[in-house]
C-alpha positions in Angstrom: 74.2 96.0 117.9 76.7 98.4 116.6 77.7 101.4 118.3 79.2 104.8 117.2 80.7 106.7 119.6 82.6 109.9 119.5 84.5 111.6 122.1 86.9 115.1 121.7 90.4 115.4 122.8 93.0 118.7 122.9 96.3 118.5 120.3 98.7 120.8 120.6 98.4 124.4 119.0 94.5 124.8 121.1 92.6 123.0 118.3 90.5 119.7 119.2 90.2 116.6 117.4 87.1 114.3 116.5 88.1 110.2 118.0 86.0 108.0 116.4 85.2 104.6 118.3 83.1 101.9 116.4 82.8 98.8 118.6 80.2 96.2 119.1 78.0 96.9 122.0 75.3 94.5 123.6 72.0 95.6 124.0 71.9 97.4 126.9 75.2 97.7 127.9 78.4 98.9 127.7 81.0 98.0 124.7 82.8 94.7 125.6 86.4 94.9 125.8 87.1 91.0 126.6 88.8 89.4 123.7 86.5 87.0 121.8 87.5 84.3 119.9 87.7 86.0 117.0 89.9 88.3 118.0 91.8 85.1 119.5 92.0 83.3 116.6 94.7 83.5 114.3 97.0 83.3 117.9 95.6 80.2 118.7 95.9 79.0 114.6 99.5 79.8 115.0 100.1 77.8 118.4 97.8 75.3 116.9 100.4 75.1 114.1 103.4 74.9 116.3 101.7 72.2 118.1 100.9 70.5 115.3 104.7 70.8 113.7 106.7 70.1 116.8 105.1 66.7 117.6 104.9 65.3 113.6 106.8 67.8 111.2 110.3 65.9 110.9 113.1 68.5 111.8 111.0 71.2 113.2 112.4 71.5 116.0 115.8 72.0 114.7 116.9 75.5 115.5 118.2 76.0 111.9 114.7 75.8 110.6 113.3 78.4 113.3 116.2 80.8 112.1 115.5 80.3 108.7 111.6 81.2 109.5 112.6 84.1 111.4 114.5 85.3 108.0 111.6 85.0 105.8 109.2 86.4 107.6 110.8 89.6 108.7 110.5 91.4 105.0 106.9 89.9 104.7 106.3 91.4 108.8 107.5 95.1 107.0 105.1 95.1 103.8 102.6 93.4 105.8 102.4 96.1 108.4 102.1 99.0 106.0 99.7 96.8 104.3 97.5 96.9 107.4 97.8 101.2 107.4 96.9 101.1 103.9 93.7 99.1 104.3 92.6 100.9 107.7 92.1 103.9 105.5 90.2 101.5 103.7 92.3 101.3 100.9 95.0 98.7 99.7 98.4 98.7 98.4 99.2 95.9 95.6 102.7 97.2 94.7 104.4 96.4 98.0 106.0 93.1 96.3 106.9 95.1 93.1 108.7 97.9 95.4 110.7 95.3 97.2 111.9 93.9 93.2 112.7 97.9 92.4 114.5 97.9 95.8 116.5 95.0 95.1 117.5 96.2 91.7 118.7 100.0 92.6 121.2 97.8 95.1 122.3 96.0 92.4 122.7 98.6 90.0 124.4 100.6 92.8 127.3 98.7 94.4 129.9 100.3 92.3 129.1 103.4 94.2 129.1 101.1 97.6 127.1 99.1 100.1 125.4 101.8 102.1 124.7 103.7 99.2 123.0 101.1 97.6 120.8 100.4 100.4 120.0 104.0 100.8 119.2 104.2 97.5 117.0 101.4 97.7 115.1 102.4 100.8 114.8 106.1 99.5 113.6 103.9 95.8 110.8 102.6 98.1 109.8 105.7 99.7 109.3 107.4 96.3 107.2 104.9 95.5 105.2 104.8 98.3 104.6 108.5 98.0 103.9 108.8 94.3 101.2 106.2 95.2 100.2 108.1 98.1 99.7 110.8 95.7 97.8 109.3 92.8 95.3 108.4 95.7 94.7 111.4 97.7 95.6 114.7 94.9 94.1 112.5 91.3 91.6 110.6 93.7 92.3 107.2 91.8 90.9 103.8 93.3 93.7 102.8 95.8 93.6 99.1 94.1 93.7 100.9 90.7 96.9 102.6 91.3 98.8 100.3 93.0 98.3 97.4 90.7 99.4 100.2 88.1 102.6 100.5 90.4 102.8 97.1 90.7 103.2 96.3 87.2 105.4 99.6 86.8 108.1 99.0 89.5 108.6 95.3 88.6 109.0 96.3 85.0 111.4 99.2 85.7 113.4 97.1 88.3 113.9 94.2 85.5 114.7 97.0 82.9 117.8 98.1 86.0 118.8 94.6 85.9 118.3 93.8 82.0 116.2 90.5 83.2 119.9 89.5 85.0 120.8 88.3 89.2 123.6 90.0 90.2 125.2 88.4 92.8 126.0 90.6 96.1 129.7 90.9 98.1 130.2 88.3 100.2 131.4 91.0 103.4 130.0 94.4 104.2 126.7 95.5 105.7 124.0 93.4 103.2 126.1 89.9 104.3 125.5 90.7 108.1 121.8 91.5 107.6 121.3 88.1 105.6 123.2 85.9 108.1 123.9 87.6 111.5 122.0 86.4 114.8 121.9 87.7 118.3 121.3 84.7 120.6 119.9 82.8 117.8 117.6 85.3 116.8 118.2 86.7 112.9 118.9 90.9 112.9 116.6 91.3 110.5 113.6 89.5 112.8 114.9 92.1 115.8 114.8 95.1 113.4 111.2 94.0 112.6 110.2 93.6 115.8 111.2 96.7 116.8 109.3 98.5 113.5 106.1 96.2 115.0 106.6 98.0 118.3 106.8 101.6 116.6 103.7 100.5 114.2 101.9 100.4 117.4 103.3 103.5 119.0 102.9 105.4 115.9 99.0 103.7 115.3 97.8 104.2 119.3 99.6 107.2 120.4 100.2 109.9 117.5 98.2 111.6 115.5 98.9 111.0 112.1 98.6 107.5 113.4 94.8 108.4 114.5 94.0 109.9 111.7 94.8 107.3 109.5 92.2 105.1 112.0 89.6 108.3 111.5 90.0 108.2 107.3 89.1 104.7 107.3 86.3 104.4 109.9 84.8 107.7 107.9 86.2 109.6 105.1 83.5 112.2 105.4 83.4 112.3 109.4 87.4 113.0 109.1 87.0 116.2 106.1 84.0 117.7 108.4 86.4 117.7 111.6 89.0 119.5 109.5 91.3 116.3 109.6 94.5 116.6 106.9 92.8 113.3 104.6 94.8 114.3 102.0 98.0 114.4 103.9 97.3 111.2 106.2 96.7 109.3 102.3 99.9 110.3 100.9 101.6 109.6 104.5 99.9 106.2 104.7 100.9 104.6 101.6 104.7 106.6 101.6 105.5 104.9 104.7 103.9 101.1 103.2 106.8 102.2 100.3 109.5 102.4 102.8 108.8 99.7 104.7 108.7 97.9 101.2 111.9 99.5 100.2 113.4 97.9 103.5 111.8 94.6 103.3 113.5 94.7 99.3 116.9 95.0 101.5 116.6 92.4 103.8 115.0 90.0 101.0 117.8 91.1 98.6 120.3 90.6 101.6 119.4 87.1 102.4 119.1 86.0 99.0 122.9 87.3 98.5 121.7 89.0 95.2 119.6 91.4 93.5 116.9 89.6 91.5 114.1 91.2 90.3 112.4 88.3 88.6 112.1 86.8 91.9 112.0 88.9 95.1 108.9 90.4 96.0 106.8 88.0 93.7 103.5 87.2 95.6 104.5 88.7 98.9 101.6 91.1 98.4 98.7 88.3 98.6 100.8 87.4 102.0 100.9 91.0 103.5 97.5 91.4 102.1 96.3 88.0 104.0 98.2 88.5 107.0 96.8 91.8 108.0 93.3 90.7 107.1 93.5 87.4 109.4 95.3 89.1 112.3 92.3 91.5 112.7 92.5 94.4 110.0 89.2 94.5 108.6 88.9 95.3 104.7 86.0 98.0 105.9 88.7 100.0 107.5 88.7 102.0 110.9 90.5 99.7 113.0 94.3 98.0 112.8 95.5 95.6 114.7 99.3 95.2 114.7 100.4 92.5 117.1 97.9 90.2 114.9 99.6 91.2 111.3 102.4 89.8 112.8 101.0 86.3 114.0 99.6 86.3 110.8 103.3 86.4 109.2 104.3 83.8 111.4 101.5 82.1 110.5 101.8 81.9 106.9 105.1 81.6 106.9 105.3 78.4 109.5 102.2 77.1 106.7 104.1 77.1 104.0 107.5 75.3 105.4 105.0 72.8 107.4 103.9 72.2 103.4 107.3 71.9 102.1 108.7 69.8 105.4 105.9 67.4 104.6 106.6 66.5 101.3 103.0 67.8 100.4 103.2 68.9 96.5 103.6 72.4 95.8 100.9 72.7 93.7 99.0 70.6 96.0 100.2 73.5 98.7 99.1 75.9 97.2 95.1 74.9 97.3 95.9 74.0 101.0 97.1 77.5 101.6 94.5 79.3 99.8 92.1 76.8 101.8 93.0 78.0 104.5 93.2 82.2 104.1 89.6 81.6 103.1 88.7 79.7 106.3 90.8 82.4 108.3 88.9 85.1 106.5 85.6 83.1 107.2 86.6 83.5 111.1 87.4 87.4 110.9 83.9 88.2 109.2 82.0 91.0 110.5 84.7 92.4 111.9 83.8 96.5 111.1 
């Protein structure tokens, strides 16, 4: 049986604010807050898949490939993390791989002006995206999927416009070399810097307001404008902040790459962020998100696809294998509110 609970807390300035709690409850009794195995499941998928790799994936266990992993999956950790904010609210954000493209191409347009300025530029690129979506949602009330598939097709289009279709290789020194190839104790910078944004995601998600608010939007729109919550302000807050953390994933993609290519980063890596927050506990109903299981649902994919590509498996082939299994991932989430 479903339960819907509310409880009121003080914030500073006097006022009090509405928490919303939606849980399942047994009849009876009190809302369970032992893991179940759905909540367990795209951790034990992923150990599965170690498992699985380490005993008969050839070379798995080379610490070359578990670097390499580590450097694909920090940008999709980013996107995929604002991902989960977006849907929350209950909304989505499609442009977060076209962001990243636009991200890469402002660095490459930009390194006659220098390295950091480029990546400012790029991250600052991403942020005005984000909050020009954030906008069309919450001031023009537009469909979140509406306008950011309208983004989507606009910032990849711009960013190959930047580029005139070209790569443009980046310096082999300076600040965007270390982020693509630097470790510390084996572990890539750009994994670290994620894993710190992860911790903040929670922080920001658990213990702030703008963070509970975004919860409050999606469990109930209407709930959060009858307790006098800033809707407006959390929307355009949500999906500026999924921008920047696209505009950063763009950096660290572009980065490790060692160019600026807009025909090629970002492409897909929506569906990815979309998956991964979905199958580590996000529901598409909005109201709850669950950070530590977007990220094991990085890993996840990301460890999928090389186990593909280490196994000879065809890439087509892989393809239906992957989307196979998002669906049966999915299948295990249902319900979820």
């Amino acid at each position: 049986m479903k339960s819907f609970s509310s409880t009121l807390f003080a914030w500073p300035g006097g006022r009090q604010m509405r928490r919303i709690s939606i849980g399942t409850t047994p009849p009876g009794g009190k809302p369970s807050r032992v893991p179940n195995l759905r909540d367990l499941s795209v951790y034990l998928a992923l150990v599965l898949l170690i498992i699985f790799d380490l005993v008969l994936t050839p070379g798995f266990r080379n610490p070359f490939v578990v670097r390499s992993l580590l450097f694909e999956a920090a940008p999709v950790v980013l996107i995929a993390l604002g991902q989960s904010l977006a849907i929350g609210t209950r909304g989505i954000d499609l442009s977060v791989g076209s962001i990243m493209a636009l991200s890469s191409a402002i660095i490459g347009i930009s390194l006659g002006f220098g390295q950091n300025v480029g990546i400012a530029g790029a991250i600052f690129g991403g942020l005005a995206c984000g909050l020009l979506n954030g906008i069309f949602i919450a001031i023009f009330r537009i469909a979140p999927l509406i306008s950011s598939l309208a983004l989507l097709v606009a910032a990849r289009g711009l960013a190959q416009a930047l580029l005139s279709g070209a790569r443009v290789d980046l310096p082999m020194d300076g600040p965007l070399s270390a982020l693509g190839q630097i470790t510390i104790m084996g572990v890539p910078v750009v994994a670290i810097v994620a894993l710190a944004v992860a911790a903040a995601f929670a922080f920001l998600v658990r213990r702030t307001l703008p963070g509970q608010y975004a919860i409050f939007v999606g469990a109930s729109r209407e709930a959060s404008v009858l307790a006098g919550h800033p809707v407006r302000a959390t929307l355009i807050f949500v999906y500026g902040l999924s921008g920047l953390l696209a505009g950063i994933a763009g950096v660290f993609a572009s980065a490790r790459l060692g160019a600026a290519d807009a025909n090629y980063i970002g492409v897909q890596f929506e569906l990815d962020a979309v998956a991964a927050a979905v199958i580590g506990g996000t529901p598409l109903s909005g109201g709850r998100i669950a950070v530590a299981g977007t990220v094991a649902g990085v890993l996840l994919l990301t460890i999928l696809d090389a186990t593909f590509i280490m196994n000879n498996v065809n890439a087509n082939f892989a393809q239906i294998l992957k989307a196979a299994f998002i669906v049966g991932a999915l299948y295990m989430q249902r319900g979820r509110a």
